[in-house]
N, C-alpha and C positions, 0 to 999 in steps of 0.2 A: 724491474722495469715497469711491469704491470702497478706497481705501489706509487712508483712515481708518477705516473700518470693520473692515477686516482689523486693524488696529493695536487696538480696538477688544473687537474677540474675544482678541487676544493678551493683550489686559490680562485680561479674565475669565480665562482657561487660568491666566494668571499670578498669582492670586489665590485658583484651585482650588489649584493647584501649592504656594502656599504653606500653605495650611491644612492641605495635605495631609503638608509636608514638618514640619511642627509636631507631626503624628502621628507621624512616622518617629522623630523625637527622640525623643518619648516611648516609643517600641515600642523604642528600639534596646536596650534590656535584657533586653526581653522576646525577644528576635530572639536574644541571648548564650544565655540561658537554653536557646531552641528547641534552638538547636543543640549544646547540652552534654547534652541531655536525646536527641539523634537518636542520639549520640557513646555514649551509655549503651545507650541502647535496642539498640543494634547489640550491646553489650559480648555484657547481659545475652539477646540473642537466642542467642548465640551459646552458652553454656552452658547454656540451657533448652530448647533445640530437640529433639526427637528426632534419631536417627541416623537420618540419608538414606542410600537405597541407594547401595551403595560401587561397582555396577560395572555391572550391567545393569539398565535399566527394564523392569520389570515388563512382560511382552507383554500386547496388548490383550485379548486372551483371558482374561487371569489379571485381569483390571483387572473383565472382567466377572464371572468366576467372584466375584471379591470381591464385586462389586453384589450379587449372587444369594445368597450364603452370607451373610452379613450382617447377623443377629437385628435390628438397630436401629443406624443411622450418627444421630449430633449434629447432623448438617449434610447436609444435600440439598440442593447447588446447582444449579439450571437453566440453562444457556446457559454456550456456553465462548467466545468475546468475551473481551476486555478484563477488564470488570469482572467478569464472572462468575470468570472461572480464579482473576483477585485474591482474588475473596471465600473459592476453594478454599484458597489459599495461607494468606490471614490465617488462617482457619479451623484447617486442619492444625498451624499452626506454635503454636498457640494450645492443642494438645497436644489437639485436640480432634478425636474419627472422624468424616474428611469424604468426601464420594459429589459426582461432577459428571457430570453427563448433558448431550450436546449432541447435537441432531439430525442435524448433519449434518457439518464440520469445526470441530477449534477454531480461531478467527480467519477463520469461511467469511464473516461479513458486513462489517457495518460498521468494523470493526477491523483487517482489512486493505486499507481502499480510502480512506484516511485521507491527508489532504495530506503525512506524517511528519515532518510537525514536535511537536518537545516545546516546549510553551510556556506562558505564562502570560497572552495575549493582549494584544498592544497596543492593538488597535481598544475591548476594554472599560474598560482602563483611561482612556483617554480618555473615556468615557464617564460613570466612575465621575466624573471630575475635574470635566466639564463639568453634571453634575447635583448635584456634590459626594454621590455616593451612596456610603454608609461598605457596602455589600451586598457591590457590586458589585466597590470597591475589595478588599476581603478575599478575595474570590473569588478576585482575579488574584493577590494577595499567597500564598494557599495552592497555586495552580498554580505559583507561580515558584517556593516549597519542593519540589513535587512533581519539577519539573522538575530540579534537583539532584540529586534521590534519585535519582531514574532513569538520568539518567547515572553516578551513579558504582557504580549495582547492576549496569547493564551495558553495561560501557565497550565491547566491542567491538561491543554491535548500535548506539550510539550518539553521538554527536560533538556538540559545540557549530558551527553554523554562522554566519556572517556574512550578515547580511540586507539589501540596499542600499533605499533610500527617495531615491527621485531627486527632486531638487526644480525646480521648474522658472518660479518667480515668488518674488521677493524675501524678500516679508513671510510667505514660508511656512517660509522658513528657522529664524527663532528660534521661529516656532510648532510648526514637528517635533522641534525640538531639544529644548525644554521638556518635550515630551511624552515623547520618548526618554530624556532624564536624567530623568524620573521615574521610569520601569519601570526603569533599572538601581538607584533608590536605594530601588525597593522592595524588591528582590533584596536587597539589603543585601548582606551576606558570601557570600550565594548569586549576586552574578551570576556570570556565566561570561565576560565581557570588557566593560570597558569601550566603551559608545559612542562613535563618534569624528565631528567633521564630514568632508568632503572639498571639494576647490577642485573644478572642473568639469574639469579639467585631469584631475588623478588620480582622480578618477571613472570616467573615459574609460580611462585605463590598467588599471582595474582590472574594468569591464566595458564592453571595447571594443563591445559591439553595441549600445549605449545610444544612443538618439537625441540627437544633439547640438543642432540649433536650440532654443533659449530655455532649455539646463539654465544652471541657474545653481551648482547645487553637488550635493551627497548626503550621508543622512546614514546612518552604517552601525551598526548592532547586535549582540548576537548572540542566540540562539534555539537549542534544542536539533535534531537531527535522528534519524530513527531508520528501521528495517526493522521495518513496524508488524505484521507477520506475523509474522516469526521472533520478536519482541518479545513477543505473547502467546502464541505456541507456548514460549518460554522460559519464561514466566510459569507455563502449566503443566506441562510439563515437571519446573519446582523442584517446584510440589506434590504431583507423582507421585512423584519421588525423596523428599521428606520422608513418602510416608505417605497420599497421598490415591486414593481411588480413582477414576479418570476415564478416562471411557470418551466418545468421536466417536462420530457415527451411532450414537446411541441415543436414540430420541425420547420426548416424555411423551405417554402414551395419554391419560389421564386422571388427576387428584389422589386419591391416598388421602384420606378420613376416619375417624374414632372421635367417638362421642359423650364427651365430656370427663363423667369420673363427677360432681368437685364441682360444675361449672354446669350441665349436662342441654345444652351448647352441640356442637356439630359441629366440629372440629379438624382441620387437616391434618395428614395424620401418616405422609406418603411421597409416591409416584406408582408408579402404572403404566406400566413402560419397554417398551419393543420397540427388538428390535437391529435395526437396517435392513439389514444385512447382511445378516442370517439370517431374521429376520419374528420371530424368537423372542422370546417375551414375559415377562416376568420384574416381579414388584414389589422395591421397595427403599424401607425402610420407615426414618423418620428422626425426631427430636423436634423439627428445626426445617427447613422450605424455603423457600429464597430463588428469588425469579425477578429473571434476571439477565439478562433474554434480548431485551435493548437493543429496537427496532423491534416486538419481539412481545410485547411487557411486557403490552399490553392480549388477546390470546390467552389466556395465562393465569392472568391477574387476572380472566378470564367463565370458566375451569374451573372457577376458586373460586367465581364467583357471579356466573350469567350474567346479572345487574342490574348489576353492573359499568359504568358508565361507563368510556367512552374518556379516558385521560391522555397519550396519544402523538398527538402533531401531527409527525408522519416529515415531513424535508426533503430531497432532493437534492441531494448534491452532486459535481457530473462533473469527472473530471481527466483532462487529455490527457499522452500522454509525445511528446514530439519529440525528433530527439537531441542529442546532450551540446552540439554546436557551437554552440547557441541560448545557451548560458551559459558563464561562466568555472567550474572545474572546483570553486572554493569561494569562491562566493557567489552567493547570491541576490536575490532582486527584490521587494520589495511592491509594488502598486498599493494605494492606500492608500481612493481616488475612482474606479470605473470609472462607464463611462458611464451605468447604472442605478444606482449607489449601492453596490455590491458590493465585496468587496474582492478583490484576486487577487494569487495567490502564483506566482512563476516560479523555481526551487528545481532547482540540480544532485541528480540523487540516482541512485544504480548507475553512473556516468559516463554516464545521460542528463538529460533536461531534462522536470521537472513543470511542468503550468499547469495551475491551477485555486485555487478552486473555485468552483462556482455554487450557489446557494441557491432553491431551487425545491418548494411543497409536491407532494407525493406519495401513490400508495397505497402502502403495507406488501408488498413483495413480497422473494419470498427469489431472484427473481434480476433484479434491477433493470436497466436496461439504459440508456447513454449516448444520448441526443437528438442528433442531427445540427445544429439549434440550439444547442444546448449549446456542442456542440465549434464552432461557428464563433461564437461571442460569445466564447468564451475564446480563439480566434485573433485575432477583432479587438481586442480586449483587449493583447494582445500586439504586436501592429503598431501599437499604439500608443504604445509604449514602444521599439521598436526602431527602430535605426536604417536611412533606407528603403535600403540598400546591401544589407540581410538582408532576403533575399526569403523571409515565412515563408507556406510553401505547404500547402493542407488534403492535398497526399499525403506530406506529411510527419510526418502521424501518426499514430505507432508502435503506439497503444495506446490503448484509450480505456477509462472505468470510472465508471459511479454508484455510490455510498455512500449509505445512509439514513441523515440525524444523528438520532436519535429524541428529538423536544423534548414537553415533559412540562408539562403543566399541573399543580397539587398537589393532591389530590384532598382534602385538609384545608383545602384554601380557599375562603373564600363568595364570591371570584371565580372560577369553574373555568374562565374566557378567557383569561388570564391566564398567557401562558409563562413556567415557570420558567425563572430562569436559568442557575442551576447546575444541582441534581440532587434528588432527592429520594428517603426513606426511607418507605418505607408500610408498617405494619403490619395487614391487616383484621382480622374480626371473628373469621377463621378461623385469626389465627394464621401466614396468608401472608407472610413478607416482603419487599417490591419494592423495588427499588432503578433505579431509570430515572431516564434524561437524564445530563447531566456530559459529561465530555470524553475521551479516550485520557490526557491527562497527569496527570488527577486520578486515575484508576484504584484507585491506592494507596490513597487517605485517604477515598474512594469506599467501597471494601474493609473499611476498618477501620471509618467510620461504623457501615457494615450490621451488619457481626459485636457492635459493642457493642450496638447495638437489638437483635438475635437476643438475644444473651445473657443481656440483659436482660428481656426480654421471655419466654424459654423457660428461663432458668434454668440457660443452659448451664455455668457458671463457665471454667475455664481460663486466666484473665486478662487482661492487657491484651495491644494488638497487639504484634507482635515483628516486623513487616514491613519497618519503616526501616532502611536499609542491610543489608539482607540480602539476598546475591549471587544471580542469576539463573541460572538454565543456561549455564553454561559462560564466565562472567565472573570468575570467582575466577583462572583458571590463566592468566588471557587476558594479554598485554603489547603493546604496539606494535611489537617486534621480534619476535615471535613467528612471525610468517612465516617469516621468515630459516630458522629451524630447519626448517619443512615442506619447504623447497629445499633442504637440506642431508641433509636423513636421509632423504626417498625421493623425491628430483630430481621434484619439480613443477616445472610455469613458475611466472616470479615472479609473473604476475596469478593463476593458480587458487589461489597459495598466499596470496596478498593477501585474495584472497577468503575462502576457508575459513577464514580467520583473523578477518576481518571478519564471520563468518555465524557461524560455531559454536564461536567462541573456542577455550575447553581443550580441549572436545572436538573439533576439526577433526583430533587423529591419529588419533582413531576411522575419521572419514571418510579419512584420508589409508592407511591401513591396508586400506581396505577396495577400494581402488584399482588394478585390474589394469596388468596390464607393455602399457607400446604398442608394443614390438620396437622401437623407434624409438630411435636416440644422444640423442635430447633430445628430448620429457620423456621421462622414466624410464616412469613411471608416470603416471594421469589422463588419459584419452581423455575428447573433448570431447563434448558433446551435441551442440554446432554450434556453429562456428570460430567466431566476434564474441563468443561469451561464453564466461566462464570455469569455469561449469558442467560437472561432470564426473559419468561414469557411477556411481561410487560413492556420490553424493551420491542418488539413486534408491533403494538399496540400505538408506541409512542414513537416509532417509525412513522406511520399512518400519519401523525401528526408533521410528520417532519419530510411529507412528499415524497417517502417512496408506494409508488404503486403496481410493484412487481416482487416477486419472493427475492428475485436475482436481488434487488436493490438492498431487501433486509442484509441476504448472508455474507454480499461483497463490500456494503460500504456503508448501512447503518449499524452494523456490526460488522465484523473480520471473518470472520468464523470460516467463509470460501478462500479466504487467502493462507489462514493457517494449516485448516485441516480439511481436506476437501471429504474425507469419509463420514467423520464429525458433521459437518454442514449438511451430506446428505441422510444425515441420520434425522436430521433436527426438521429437514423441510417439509416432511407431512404435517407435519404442528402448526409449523410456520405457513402456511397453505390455510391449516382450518381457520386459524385467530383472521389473519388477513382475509378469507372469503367472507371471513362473519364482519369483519367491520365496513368490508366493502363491495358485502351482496353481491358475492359472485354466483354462479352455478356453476353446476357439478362440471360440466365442463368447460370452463370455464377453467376452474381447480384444476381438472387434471391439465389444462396446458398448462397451465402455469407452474406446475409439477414436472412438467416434460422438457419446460425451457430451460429450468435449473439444475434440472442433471444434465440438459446439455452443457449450460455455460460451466459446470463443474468440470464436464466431462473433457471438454477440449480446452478451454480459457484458462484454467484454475490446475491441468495437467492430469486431470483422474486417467485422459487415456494412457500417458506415457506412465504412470502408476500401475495401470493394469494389466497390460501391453508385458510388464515384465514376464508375468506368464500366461504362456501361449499356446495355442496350438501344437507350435515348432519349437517349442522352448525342448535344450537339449537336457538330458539327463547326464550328469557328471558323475553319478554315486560309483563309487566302488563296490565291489563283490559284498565286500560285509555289510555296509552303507544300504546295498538295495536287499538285503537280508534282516535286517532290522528294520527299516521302514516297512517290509513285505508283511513281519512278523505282527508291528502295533498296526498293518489294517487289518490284519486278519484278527485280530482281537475286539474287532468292530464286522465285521464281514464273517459273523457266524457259520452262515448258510454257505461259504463259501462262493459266492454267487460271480464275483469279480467287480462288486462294486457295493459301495454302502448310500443308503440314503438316510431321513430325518430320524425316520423309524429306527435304523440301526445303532444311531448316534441315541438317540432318547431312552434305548433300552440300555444300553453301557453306563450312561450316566446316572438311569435310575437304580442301577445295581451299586454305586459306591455312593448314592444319598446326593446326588445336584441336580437340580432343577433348572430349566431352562425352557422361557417360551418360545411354542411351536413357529412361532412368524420370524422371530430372530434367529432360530437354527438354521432356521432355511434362507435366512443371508447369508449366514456361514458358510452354508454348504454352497449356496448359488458365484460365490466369492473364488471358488476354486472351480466348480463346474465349469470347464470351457467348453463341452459343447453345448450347454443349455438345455442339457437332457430330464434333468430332476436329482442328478445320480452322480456323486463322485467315486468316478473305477480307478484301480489300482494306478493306471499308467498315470492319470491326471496327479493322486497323490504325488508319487513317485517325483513329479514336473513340479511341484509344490518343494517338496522336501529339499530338491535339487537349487531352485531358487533361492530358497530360505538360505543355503549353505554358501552360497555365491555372495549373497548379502541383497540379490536382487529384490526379491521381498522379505518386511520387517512385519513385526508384531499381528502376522494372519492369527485369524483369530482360529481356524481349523486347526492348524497345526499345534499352538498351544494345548489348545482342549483335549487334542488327541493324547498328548505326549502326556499331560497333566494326571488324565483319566487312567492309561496305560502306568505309571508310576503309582497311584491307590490302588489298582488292580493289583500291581506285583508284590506292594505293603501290605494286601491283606493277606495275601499268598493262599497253600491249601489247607484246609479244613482238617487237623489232623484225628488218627481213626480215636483215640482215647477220649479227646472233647464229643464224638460224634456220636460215644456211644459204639461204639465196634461197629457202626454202618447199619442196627437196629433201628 
């Protein structure tokens, strides 16, 4: 009964499917045309463009002085996100004088904490098929265009990935299939690869951690991937080189107005900035501003008019990082049904392993923080899909992070309950105009919307967008052998050079130039932040250049390094503290706040508390009798004296007995790593809370426990000194 039912639904699917494929026929001209008109668009961007700076970006300094000097800019964009820097870009390249203000970094929110996939979404199109909604469908048909463009504007921040769909009951087979050969034939000439089925056999070969009881096949996809940070830091970046003025940590005090002479009406006609840097306050005075400023859309839609109703319904959504060995190094995982209804993504991405997301309403805050629920729904999530031989353990992760997706009801609609599903353009009565909700992949055509409502609307001219295909920061020079040359002209290793090449395309010999000597035969040059990654000190340096002016900015979003590994990042941040005080004359304290801010935003943003939080105080002890007889035994093999507790001293004299050396500053994170009362001194009970954790899987790779167990295993290799070798004890 259950079968025919299934069989049932596959007939409906397959009936959407066809109505739907009767449209595609019909679009497929219009599909020729698109893309002959993308192929132009590109020609004609290219000779109408202004001349982008030829060799240095504009310092942030001079980006302000521009703000300030400035009689009247075209274009006032608010928030640097995604879509806001896009709307700079369309703006500028539209030959039109553009200003963007962000409070705090560009890509500090939602826009860096993004699953990084480029898509056109499978789960709506399903959707669209299963309601036969032509909205819904169109929606995903413009994101799968988007998603095109974006890859090939910036090939190196971006890839086509392989997406597996594990199936694991009969009749589910030709119903994912159906569903999967419709998104590649909406794609049309845009897909990126062909969908394929798999046997359960090469399934398994191709992601061996896959739970084997009851699969029956998989079916695989492909989907864009990308660096959702350096992706809008690209983003503006091009619009600062074409021309635009954009300035981080500059927030809006408050909206200019003018009473408009022909209608006697109130008009926006700038904002009140303050640098946060400085406190310094400054107007910048514009004929048209856009609020762009994703989750705080409704912030400054009540500056304009605090009767403003709320349009933002903000959702959570929390990603774990675990590492790489949870996935094969290219391909990923949908859960398509988790146990609440949700969908979850398990995605190689930096050579580790994403999981998430969760969908959960929220308040509006600008530094959101991963739930401890959270991150263990998306672990059980994941244990559900692996195979039980993969023990996946909560001190296995690396990393944790909320996103607010900012969903938007329409505020032109007599249902204002009613989430939109895309995105929406609002213009008030003042002249404001908003642009909230959408996606990361639609960004673009986001972008272009708004500017032609601006233009319209304020009379800007300069004509149509010129955004489609036109190259990103440092994607023009970029090639996939392009590494090759960074380890040939100034001896990188081949991962930093992998890297650099993959992060800042043409320009990585800026960064590779910037790079001191390590006296060392190999590498030449590129000293590391900290050995597992292939982050190097001049990439800090050449931040500086690229507007971050906080340590946060370097570890979260001109590099990764707080989103992968948050112990890694804080290992790295005193470094990262000296180079950036040195290039930007800080004092001493000065440094140390900016040392203080980064273990915060580690500590709560990026998950280190719910990392550390594993053991506790109150963390219970689970050992068994012999369990706490062996752990009792390897401390007391550190714990000479008997005392009931070891410190630096006790650990440095074990170690120098079996010949390892270890400096005093780094012990003592060791040790301070397990100290929960913060006494100086790890005692037995603490051990013990340690040992029991490890066992639970609660905590992974402590570094005490290894050392301990490590040192105790040469202790019992050397064993005793027998009397013959000794000499009879003379």
């Amino acid at each position: 009964m259950a079968f025919r039912k299934a069989l049932k639904g596959t007939v409906i699917i397959g009936t959407g499917a066809a109505a739907a494929l009767l449209g595609l026929s019909q679009l497929s001209e219009y599909r020729k045309t698109q893309n002959k008109w993308a192929r132009l668009a590109y020609v004609a961007a290219e000779g109408e463009l202004q001349q982008p700076f030829k060799d240095e970006l504009p310092t942030r300094q001079a980006q302000l002085s521009t703000l300030q000097n400035t009689e009247e800019f075209d274009v006032l964009v608010i928030g640097g996100g995604a879509t806001g820097s896009g709307c700079a870009l369309d703006a500028v390249t539209r030959n039109l004088k553009t200003a963007l203000v962000e409070r705090n970094d560009f890509s500090s929110g939602t826009s860096s904490r993004s699953t990084k996939l480029i898509h056109g979404g499978v789960r709506y199109l399903q959707k669209a098929i299963m309601k036969l909604d032509y909205e819904q469908y169109m929606m995903v048909k413009e994101a799968l265009h988007e998603r095109s463009n974006l890859l090939d504007i910036a090939p190196h921040l971006s890839a086509p990935l392989p997406i597996m769909l594990p199936v694991y009951k009969w009749w589910q087979l030709p119903y994912y299939w159906a569903g999967i050969k419709m998104y590649d034939l909406v794609a049309g000439v845009q897909c990126l690869k062909s969908s394929y089925v798999l046997s359960k056999k090469k399934a398994l070969e191709l992601f061996p951690m896959l739970k084997k009881d009851k699969l029956v096949g998989a079916i695989v996809y492909y989907d864009g991937q990308h660096n959702d940070a350096r992706m809008n830091l690209a983003i503006a970046l091009t619009a600062a080189r074409h021309g635009a003025a954009m300035a981080n940590y500059t927030e809006v005090v408050h909206l200019l107005k003018k009473t408009d002479a022909g209608t006697g009406k109130e008009k926006v006609c700038g904002a009140r900035c303050r640098d946060v840097v400085t406190g310094n306050e400054f107007d910048v005075r514009a004929k048209c501003v856009i609020n762009a400023t994703g989750p705080f859309t409704d912030s400054l839609r009540k500056m304009d008019d605090v009767k403003n109703a709320n349009i933002c319904q903000p959702s959570a959504g929390v990603h774990i990082v675990i590492p790489g060995y949870y996935s094969p190094d290219n391909m990923g995982l949908l859960d398509p049904a988790t146990s609440d209804g949700r969908v979850i993504f398990f995605l190689p991405w930096e050579k580790m392993t994403i999981a998430g997301t969760t969908d959960t309403p929220t308040e509006v805050t600008a530094h959101p923080i991963p739930m401890e629920e959270d991150i263990n729904f998306i672990l059980n999530e994941v244990r559900n899909y692996l195979s039980p031989d993969v023990e996946v353990r909560r001190g296995d992760v690396l990393a944790a992070w909320s996103g607010i997706r900012p969903l938007v009801t329409d505020p032109n609609s007599k249902d204002t309950q009613s989430i939109c599903r895309n995105h929406i353009v609002h213009i008030s009565d003042s002249g404001l105009v908003t642009i909230a909700g959408g996606k990361w992949t639609t960004y673009r055509s986001m972008a272009e919307e708004t500017l032609d409502a601006a233009v319209s609307a304020h009379g800007l001219g300069g004509g149509p967008s010129k955004t489609v295909g036109l190259m990103l920061e440092g994607g023009k020079d970029w090639s996939p052998t392009m590494y090759i040359r960074l380890v040939q002209d100034y001896g990188l290793e081949n991962e930093v050079a992998q890297h650099l090449a993959a992060t800042y395309g043409g320009k990585a010999f800026e960064v590779a130039k910037m790079a001191r000597v390590t006296g060392k035969r190999w590498p030449i040059v590129g000293k590391r932040l900290v050995s597992e990654f292939p982050y190097i000190e001049s990439e800090v340096r050449y931040a500086v250049k690229e507007y971050a002016c906080t340590a946060i900015d370097v570890i979260a979003r001109r590099t990764r390094l707080g989103f992968l590994n948050v112990q890694a990042a804080d290992e790295a941040l005193p470094r990262i503290v000296e180079i950036m005080g040195k290039m930007l004359d800080w004092s001493e304290q000065k440094r140390t706040e900016e040392l203080e801010a980064a273990k915060k935003f580690l500590y709560f943003e990026m998950g280190y508390r719910s990392r550390s939080e594993q053991l506790t105080n109150t963390s219970e002890i689970t050992l068994d009798t012999q369990e706490v007889a062996r752990y009792t035994k390897r401390f007391h093999k550190f714990d000479k004296d008997s005392k009931g507790f070891i410190t630096t001293v006790d650990v440095q004299r074990v170690l120098q007995n079996i010949g390892v050396q270890i400096d005093e500053n780094a012990l003592h994170e060791i040790l301070n790593e397990v100290d929960l009362n913060k006494n100086g001194q790890v005692e037995l009970n603490e051990f013990l809370q340690l040992m029991s954790a490890v066992q639970k899987g609660q905590v992974s790779d402590n570094r005490l426990a290894i050392l301990m167990k490590t040192a105790e295993e040469s202790l019992d290799l050397r064993g005793p000194v027998s009397v013959d070798r000794s000499g009879g004890g003379v």
